[in-house]
N, C-alpha and C positions, 0 to 999 in steps of 0.2 A: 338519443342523439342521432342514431342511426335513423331514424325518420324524420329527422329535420333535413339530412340529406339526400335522401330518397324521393320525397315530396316534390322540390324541386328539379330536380334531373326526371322526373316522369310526366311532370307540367311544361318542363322546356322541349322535350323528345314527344309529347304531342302536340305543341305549337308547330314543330316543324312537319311534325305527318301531315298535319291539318293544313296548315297554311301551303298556298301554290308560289310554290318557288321555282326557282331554272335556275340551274350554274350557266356560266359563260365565260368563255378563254375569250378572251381579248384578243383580236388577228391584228390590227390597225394601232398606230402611234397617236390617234386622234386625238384619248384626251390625256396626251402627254401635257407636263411632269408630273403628271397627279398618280394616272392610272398608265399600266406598262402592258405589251404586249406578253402575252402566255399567262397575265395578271387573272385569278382565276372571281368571278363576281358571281355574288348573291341574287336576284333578281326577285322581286315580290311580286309576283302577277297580278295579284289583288289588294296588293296594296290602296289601290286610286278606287276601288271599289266603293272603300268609305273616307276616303282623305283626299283631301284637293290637293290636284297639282301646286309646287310652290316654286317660287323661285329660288335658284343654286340647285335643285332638286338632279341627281343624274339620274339619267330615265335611258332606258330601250327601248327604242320605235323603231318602228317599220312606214319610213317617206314614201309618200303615193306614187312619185315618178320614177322610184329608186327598187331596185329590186334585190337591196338587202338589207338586212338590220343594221341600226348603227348605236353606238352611246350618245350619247350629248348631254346637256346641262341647259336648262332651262332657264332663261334670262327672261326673258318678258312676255307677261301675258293678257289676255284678251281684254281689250280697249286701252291696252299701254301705249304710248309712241314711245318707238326706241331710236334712237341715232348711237352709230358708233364714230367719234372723229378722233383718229389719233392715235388709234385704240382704250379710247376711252370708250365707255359703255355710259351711256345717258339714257334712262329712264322716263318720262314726261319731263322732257328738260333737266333733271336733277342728275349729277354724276352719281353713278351707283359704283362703293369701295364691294369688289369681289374677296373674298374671305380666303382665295386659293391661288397657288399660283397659275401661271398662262403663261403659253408662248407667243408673245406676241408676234403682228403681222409685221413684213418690212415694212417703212415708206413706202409710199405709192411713188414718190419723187425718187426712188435709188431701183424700184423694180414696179415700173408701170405695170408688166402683164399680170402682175399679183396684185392688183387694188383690192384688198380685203381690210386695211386701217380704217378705213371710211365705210360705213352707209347710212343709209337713209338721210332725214329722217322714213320711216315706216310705222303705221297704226295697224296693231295687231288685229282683226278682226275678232269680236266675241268668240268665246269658245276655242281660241285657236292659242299656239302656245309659238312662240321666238325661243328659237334653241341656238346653242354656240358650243362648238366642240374647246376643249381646252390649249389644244394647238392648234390657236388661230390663222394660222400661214399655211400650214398644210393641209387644213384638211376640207372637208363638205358641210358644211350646215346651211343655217335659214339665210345668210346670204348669200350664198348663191346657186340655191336650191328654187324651182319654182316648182309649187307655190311656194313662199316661203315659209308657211308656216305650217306645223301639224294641227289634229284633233285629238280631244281625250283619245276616241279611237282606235285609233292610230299608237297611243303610247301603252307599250308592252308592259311594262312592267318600271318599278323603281329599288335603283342596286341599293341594297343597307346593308354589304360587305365588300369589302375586297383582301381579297390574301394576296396579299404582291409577294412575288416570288422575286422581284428585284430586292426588295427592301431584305428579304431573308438570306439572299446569298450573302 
């Protein structure tokens, strides 16, 4: 019996020596209500190594005009058009149901200098990925970030934990 237990705990305790991971405290609201600030995240460095980026994917990248790391969540990729109207998210024409919550953007009509409800339409360039933080009124992502969009590159790693210290208290 005792080796049925062992076995396991010594195969999961060298997946993690092995595999390139980074913890990450969350400084930013960005992809609030999901993820919280001091929210402590997993980070796979190599994950993308053998697995294609996908969509909902939350990822840490480092944006070319930006000179820090961010999270975001990757909506649309190379050779998608994306439009967002409403804060709808539209995909080649087709509205895409998001699986999580968002805060969404005001109206452009109750707070012009925030028009973030609307963009495009935009074609993502091959290879490149449309990213959108989860609090879409606050924060920085591919709209309004130039260029808009990352490269493999470019993306650091993909989180496959979060220990919310909200949820715990």
């Amino acid at each position: 019996m005792e080796r049925f237990v062992i076995l396991p705990l010594i195969l999961s305790l060298a997946y993690f020596v092995l595999a390139q991971t980074s913890q990450v405290v969350v400084k930013t609201p960005s992809m609030e209500p999901n993820i919280h600030i001091d929210d402590l995240l997993i980070v796979d460095e190599a994950y993308y190594s053998s697995n294609p980026v996908q969509r909902f994917d939350i990822v840490s990248l480092k944006h070319p005009s930006q000179d820090f790391k961010t999270l975001a969540r990757i909506i649309a990729l190379g050779g998608e058009t994306i439009l967002v109207k409403e804060n709808q998210v539209f995909i080649n024409n087709k509205a895409i149901k998001e699986p999580y919550k968002i805060r969404p953007c005001t109206k452009e009509k109750e707070e012009p200098a925030l028009a973030c409800a609307n963009f495009g339409p935009f074609k993502v360039p091959d290879g490149e990925y449309f990213y959108l933080a989860d609090d879409r009124g606050g924060s920085l992502d591919s709209r309004l970030l130039t260029p808009n969009t990352v490269n493999r590159g470019q993306i650091l790693g993909k989180v496959i934990r979060v220990v919310s210290k909200t949820k715990a208290a």
